[in-house]
C-alpha positions as CSV (number, residue, x, y, z in Angstrom):
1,X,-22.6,-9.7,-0.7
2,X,-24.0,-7.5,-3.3
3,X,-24.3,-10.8,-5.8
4,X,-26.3,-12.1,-3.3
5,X,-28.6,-9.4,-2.7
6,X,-29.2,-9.5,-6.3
7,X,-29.7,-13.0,-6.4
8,X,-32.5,-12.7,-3.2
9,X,-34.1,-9.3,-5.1
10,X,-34.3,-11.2,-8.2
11,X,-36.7,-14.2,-6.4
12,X,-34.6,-16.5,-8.0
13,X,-33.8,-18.4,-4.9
14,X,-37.0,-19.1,-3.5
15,X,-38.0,-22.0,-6.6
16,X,-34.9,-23.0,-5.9
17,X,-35.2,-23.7,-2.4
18,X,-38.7,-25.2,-3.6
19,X,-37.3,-27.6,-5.5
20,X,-34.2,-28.6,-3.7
21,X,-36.6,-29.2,-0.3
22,X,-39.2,-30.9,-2.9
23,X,-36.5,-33.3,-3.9
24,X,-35.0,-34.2,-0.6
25,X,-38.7,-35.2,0.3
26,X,-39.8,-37.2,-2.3
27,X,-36.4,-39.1,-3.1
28,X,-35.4,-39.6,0.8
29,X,-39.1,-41.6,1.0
30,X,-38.5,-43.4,-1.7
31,X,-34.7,-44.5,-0.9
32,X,-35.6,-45.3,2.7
33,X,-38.3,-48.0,1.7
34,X,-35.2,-49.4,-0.2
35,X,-33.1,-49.4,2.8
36,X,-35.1,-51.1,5.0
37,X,-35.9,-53.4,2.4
38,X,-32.3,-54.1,2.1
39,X,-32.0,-54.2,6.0
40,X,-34.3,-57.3,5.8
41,X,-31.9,-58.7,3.1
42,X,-33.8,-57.7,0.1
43,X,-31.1,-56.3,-2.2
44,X,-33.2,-55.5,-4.9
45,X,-33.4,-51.9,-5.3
46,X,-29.3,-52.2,-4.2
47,X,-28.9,-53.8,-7.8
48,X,-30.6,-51.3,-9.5
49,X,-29.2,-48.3,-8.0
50,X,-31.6,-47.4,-6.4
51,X,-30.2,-46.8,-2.8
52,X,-28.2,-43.8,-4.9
53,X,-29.3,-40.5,-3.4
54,X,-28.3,-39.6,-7.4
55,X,-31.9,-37.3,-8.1
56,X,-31.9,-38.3,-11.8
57,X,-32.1,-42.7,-10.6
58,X,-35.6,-41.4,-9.0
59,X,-36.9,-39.0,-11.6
60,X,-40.5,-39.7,-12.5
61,X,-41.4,-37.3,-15.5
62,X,-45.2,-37.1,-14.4
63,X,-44.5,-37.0,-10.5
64,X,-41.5,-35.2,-10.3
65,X,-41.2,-33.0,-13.3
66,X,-44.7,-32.4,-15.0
67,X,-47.2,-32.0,-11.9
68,X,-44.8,-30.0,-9.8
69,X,-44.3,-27.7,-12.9
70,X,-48.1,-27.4,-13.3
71,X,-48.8,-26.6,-9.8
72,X,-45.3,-24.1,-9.8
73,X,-47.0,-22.3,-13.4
74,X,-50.2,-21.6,-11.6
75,X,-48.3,-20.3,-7.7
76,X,-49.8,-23.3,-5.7
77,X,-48.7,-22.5,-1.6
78,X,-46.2,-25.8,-2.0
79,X,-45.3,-28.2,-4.7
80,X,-46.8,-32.0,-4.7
81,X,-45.7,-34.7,-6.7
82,X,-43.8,-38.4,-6.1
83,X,-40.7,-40.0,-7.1
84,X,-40.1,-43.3,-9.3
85,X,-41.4,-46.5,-6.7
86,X,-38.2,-48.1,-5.1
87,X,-38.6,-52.0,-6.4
88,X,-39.0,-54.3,-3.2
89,X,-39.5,-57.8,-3.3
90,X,-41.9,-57.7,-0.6
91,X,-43.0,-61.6,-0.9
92,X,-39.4,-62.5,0.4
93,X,-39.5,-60.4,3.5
94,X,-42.5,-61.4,4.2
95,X,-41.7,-65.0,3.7
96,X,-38.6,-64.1,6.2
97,X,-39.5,-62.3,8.2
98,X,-43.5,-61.8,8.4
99,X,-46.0,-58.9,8.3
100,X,-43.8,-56.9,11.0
101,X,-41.4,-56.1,8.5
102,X,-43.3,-55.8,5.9
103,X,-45.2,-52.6,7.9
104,X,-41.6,-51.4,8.5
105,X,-40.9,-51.2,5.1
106,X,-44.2,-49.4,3.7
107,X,-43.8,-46.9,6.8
108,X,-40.2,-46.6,6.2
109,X,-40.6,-43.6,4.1
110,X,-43.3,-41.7,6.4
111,X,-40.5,-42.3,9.2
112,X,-38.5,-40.4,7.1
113,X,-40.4,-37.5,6.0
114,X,-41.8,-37.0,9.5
115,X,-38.6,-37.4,11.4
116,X,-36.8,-35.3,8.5
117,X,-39.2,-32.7,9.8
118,X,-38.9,-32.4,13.0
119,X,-35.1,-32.1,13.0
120,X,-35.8,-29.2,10.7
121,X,-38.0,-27.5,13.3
122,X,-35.7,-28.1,16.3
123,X,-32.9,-26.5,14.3
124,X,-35.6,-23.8,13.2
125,X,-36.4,-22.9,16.8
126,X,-33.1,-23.9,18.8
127,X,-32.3,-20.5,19.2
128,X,-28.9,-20.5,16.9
129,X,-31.1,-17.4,14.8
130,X,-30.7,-13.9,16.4
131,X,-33.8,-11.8,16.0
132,X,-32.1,-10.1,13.1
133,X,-31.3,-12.6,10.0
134,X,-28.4,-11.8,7.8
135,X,-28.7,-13.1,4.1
136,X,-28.0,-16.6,4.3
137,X,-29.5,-16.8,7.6
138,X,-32.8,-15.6,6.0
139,X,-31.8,-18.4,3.1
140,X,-31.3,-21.6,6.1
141,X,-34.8,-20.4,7.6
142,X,-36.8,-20.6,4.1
143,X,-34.6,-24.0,3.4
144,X,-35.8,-25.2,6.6
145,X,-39.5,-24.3,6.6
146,X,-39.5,-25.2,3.2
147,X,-38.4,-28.6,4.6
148,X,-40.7,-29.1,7.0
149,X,-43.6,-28.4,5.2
150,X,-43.0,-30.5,2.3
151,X,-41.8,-33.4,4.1
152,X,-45.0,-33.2,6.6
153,X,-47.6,-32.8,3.6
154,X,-45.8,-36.0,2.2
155,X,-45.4,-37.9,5.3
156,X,-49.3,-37.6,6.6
157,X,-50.7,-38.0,2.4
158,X,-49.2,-41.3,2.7
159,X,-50.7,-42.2,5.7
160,X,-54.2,-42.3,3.9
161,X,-55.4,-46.4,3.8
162,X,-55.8,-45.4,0.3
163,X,-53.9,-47.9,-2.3
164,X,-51.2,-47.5,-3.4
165,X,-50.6,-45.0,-0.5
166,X,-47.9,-46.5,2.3
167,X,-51.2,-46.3,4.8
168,X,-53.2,-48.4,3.0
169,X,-49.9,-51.1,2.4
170,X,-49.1,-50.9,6.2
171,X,-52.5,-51.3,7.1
172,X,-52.9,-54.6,5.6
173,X,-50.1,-56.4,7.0
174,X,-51.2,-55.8,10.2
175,X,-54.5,-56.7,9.9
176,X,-53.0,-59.9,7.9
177,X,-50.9,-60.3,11.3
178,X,-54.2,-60.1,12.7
179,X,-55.3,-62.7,11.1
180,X,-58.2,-59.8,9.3
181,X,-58.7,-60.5,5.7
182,X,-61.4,-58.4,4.7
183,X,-59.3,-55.3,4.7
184,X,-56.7,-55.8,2.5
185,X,-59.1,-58.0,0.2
186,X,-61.0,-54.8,-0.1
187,X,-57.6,-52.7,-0.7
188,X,-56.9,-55.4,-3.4
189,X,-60.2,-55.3,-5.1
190,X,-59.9,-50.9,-5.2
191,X,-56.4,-51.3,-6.4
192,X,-56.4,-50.0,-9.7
193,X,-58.8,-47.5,-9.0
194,X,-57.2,-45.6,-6.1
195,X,-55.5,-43.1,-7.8
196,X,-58.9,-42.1,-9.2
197,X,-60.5,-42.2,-5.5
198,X,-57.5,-40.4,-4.3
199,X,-57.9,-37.5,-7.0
200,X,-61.8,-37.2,-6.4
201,X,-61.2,-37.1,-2.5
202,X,-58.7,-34.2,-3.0
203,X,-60.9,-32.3,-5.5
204,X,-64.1,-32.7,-2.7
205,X,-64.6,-31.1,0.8
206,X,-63.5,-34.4,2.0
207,X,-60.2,-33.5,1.7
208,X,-59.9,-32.1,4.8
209,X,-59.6,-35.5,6.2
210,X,-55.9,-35.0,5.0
211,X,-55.8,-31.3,5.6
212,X,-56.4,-31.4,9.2
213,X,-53.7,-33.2,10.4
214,X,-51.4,-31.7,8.0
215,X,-52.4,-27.9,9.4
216,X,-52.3,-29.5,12.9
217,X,-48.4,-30.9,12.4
218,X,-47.2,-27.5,10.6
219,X,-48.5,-25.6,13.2
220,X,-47.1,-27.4,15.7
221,X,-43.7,-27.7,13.6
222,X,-43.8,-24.5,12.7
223,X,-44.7,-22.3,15.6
């Protein structure tokens, strides 16, 4: 007990649980696009091993490494960054099986943050805490709120219809179902530069188009 009171004192376990929570988000999105993908017979990312929940097979070094460090170095409220893109042969389950499956895919991995979060709140509030946390009850409740919010600021982010956000993917295969071809024209034609619209919308008052349901969902997650 005492080693662990030393470890808690010494604030070495909260970047911990930071990153551990940050990694179950990020990696659990990515595999479950692979998954489904599979599901609908597309055994691509299953050949490159990318259905492993083995952290180092989904490593990006800017998204996982470099920008969570930055935003670590300079004490941002949570950490932000992506894993490596599971590869999907999307043309064949489209082909196969149409645009329905191709919106389960891209929404495969918000499913999973957002699902992933609320299981972490109904354990957080089933009542299995006492009023008075021990040690490693105080550890499971940061693990656990640590969960939730990372896997809720993931989850709504790629909501946005932004490309090459999961929203903006999902988006237009419906309105292809639809038989709407504007839309994801217009995704197409912004492709390359959505990354840079992303950015500029995040570094503008306009961000709290994505800040406001993301406040709303921890609140409600959370309280």
């Amino acid at each position: 007990m005492q080693i662990l009171n030393s470890f808690l004192s010494a604030d070495i376990l909260k970047p911990l649980i930071m990153i551990v929570t940050f990694l179950i988000a990020i990696i659990g999105h990515e595999i479950m696009h692979g998954w489904v993908a599979f599901k609908y017979g597309d055994d691509t990312a299953k050949k490159m091993g990318r259905l492993s929940i083995n952290p180092i097979k989904h490593i990006d070094p800017i998204g996982s490494i470099l920008i969570p460090l930055i935003l670590f170095v300079i004490q941002a409220p949570f950490l932000f960054g992506w894993a490596k893109p599971v590869p999907i042969n999307m043309n064949f389950i489209i082909q196969r099986w149409g645009y329905g499956a191709g919106v389960a895919v891209s929404l495969a991995g918000v499913a999973y943050n957002l699902i992933l979060a609320l299981i972490a709140s109904g354990i957080l509030f089933s009542g299995i805490f006492g009023n008075v946390l021990g040690d490693w009850e105080i550890i499971i409740v940061a693990f656990l709120t640590q969960l939730i919010v990372y896997n809720v600021v993931l989850g709504v982010f790629n909501l946005w219809p932004i490309p090459p956000l999961d929203g903006s993917q999902a988006l237009g295969f419906i309105c292809l179902k639809l038989g709407i071809q504007s839309i994801p024209r217009f995704f197409y034609q912004i492709g390359a530069y959505g990354t840079m619209i992303i950015l500029l919308i995040l570094a503008t008052p306009l961000s709290r188009i994505f800040f406001y349901p993301t406040e709303f969902l921890l609140q409600f997650l959370l309280t």
